[in-house]
N, C-alpha and C positions, 0 to 999 in steps of 0.2 A: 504493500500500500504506500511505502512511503519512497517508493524509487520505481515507481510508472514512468514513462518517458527515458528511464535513462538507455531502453534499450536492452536490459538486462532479460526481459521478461515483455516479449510482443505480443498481443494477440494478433488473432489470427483474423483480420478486415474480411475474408469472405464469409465469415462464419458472423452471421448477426449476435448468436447467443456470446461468442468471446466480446464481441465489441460493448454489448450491453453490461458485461462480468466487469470489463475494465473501467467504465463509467462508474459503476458503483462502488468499483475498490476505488478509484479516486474521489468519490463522493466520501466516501466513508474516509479518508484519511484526511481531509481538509476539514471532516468535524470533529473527528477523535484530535486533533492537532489544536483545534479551537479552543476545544472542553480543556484539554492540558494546559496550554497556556493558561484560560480563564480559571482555574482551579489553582493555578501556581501563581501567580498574578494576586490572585486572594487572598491565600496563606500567608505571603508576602506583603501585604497591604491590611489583614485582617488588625494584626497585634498594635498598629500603629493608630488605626481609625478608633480601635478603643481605649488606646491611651488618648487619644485627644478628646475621644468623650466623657472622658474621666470616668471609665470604668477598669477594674483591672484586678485580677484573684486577687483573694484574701488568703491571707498562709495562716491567720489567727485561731486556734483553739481556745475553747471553751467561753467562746466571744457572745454577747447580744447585738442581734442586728435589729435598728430601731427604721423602720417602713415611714421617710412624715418628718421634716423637719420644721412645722410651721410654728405659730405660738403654743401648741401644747407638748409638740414635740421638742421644743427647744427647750422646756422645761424638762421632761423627763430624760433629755439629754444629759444636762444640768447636775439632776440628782443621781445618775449614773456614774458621772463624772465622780461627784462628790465620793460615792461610794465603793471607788477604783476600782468601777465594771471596767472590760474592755468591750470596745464599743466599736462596730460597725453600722454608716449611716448611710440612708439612701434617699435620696432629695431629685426630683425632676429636675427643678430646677434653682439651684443652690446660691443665694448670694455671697458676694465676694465676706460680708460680714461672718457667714458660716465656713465660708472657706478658710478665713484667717484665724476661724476658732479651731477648726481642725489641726489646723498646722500647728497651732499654740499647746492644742489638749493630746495632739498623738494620737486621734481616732482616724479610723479610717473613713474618709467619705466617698460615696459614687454615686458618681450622677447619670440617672437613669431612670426607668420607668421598675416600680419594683414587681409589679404584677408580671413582668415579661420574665419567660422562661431563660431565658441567656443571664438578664442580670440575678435571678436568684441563685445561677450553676457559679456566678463569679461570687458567691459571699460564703461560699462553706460551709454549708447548713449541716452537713452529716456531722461534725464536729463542734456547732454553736450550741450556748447554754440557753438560747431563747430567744425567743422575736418577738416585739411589738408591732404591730400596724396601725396607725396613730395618723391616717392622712385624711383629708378631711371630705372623702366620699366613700359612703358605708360598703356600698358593694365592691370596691378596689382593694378595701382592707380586707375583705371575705377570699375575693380571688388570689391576694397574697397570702393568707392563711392557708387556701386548700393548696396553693401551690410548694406553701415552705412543710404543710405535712407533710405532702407528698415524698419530701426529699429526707427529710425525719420526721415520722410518727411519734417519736417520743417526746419531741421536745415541744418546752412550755411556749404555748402561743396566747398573745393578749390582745385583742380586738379592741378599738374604740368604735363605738358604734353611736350615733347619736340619737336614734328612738328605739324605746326600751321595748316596745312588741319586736321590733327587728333582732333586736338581739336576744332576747327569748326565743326565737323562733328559731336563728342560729343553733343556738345553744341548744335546742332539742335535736335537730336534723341533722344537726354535722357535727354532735358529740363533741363541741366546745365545752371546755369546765370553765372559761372566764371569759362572758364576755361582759362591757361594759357600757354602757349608755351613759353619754354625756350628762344629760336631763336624770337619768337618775341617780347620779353620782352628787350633783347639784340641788338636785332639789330637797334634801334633806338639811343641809346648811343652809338655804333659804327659810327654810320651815323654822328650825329651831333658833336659828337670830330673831325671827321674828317673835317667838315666845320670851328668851332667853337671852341675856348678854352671852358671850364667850361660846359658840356654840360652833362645834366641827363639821355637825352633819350625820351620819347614825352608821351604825358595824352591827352585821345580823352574822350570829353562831353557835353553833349549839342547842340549834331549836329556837335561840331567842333573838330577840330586836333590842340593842343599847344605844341609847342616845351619848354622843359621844362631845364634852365640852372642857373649856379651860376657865379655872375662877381664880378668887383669889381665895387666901387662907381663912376670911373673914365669913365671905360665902360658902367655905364648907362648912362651916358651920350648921347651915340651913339645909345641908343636904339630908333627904330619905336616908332610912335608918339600910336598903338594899347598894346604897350609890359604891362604887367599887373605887378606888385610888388605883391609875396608872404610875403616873411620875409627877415628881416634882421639880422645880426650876428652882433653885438656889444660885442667882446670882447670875452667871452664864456656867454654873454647870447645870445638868441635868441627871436627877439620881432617879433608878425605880422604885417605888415604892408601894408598900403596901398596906400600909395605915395613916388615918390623917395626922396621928400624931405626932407623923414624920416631919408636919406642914410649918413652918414656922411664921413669925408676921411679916406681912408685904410681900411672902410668897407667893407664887403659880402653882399652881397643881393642875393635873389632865385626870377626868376621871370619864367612869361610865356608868349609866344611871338605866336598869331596866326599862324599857318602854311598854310593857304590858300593865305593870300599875297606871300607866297616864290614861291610858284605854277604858282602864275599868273604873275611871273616875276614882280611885282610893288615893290617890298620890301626883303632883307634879312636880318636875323640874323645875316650870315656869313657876308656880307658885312659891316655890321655896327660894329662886331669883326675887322675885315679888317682893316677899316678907324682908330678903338682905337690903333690898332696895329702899324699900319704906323705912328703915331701919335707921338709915345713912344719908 
């Protein structure tokens, strides 16, 4: 095929069937010769076009790759940070303000679409400790979830989802164990600011629902005789603790106050803020 015309190999012009055989091995050599070129052509231009798109393997074990680098992302960025995770980021479209945090914090960033097959094979997933999807369109986050199972079934995935039927529905169908809705992450710290000063928002476990707030040492005082002590804030340290008596004056304390009393009308939070309130 590749040395027709030199001579080496004639067909035979009275014979239509050779002249047809020889068209087609030279048809066939000027495509097989195409395909090579454009296949080596590619390999050779492939590594270069994804380094410019700022994409490129990850070599990092037991890394979280966070899906969404926008305001909420950049927060859980933040706290990752804090918490010497290592961190893989994946950002559409990244500004230079993210990029000069990357360079500063040592994470890795790639700029790409994260639901696309190529850039989830470039972050390592068979070796990461866990993924976030945190971008701010609920079904993208879902497609990078079934996409990064796919590649590990075991590991922990966190959905941000922003209405809470969606992500109950998630969470039934495709055996999510965390997904989270914006609205109902929030609306529990709306709720209980609004009864209550110092209020976080509420933690359901174990069967039950605790509202979850910060006071001072004056106001535990006022608390239900069930309210639980987290921690206390001495100063800028912060110790755990498990009795109020740990509290001292002008102190912080975090506590957690059952929410099934509030229900049954026997006990509130709000009222015993109430009573500190009237008090002062």
């Amino acid at each position: 095929m590749t040395t027709t015309g030199y001579g080496d190999l004639t067909p035979d012009r009275s014979r239509p069937v050779d002249i047809i055989a020889a068209m087609l091995l030279m048809l066939s050599g000027i495509t097989l010769t195409g395909l090579f070129i454009a296949f080596g052509a590619s390999l050779l231009t492939r590594v270069q076009w994804v380094t410019m798109q700022g994409l490129r393997p990850v070599r990092r074990r037991g890394h979280i790759v966070v899906c969404g680098a926008g305001s909420i992302g950049a927060g859980v960025i933040d706290l990752l940070l804090t918490l010497d995770k290592r961190l893989v980021v994946i950002e559409l479209a990244p500004d230079a303000a993210l990029v000069e945090w990357a360079r500063e914090q040592h994470f890795d960033l790639l700029t790409g679409d994260a639901s696309r097959d190529s850039t989830l094979d470039l972050c390592n997933l068979g070796a990461a400790h866990g993924l976030i999807a945190i971008t701010n369109v609920d079904t993208l986050n879902l497609e990078i979830a079934l996409g990064a199972r796919a590649r590990n079934p075991t590991m922990p995935i966190v959905l941000r989802i922003a209405e809470a039927s969606f992500a109950m529905s998630i969470a039934r169908h495709f055996d999510f164990e965390t997904t989270y809705s914006a609205a109902a992450l929030a609306a529990p710290a709306f709720v209980g600011l609004s009864r209550f000063p110092g209020s976080r928002g509420r933690l359901a476990f174990g069967g039950q629902e605790f509202a979850i707030g910060e006071i001072d040492s004056e106001a535990s005082k006022s608390l239900p005789p069930n309210a639980i002590p987290i921690a206390v804030s001495h100063g800028r340290r912060c110790e755990i603790t498990h009795a109020f008596k740990t509290v001292g004056p002008g102190e912080r304390i975090l506590v957690l106050v059952p929410t099934a009393p509030f229900r049954e009308g026997k006990d509130t939070f709000a009222a015993a803020a109430d009573r500190f309130l009237q008090r002062s």
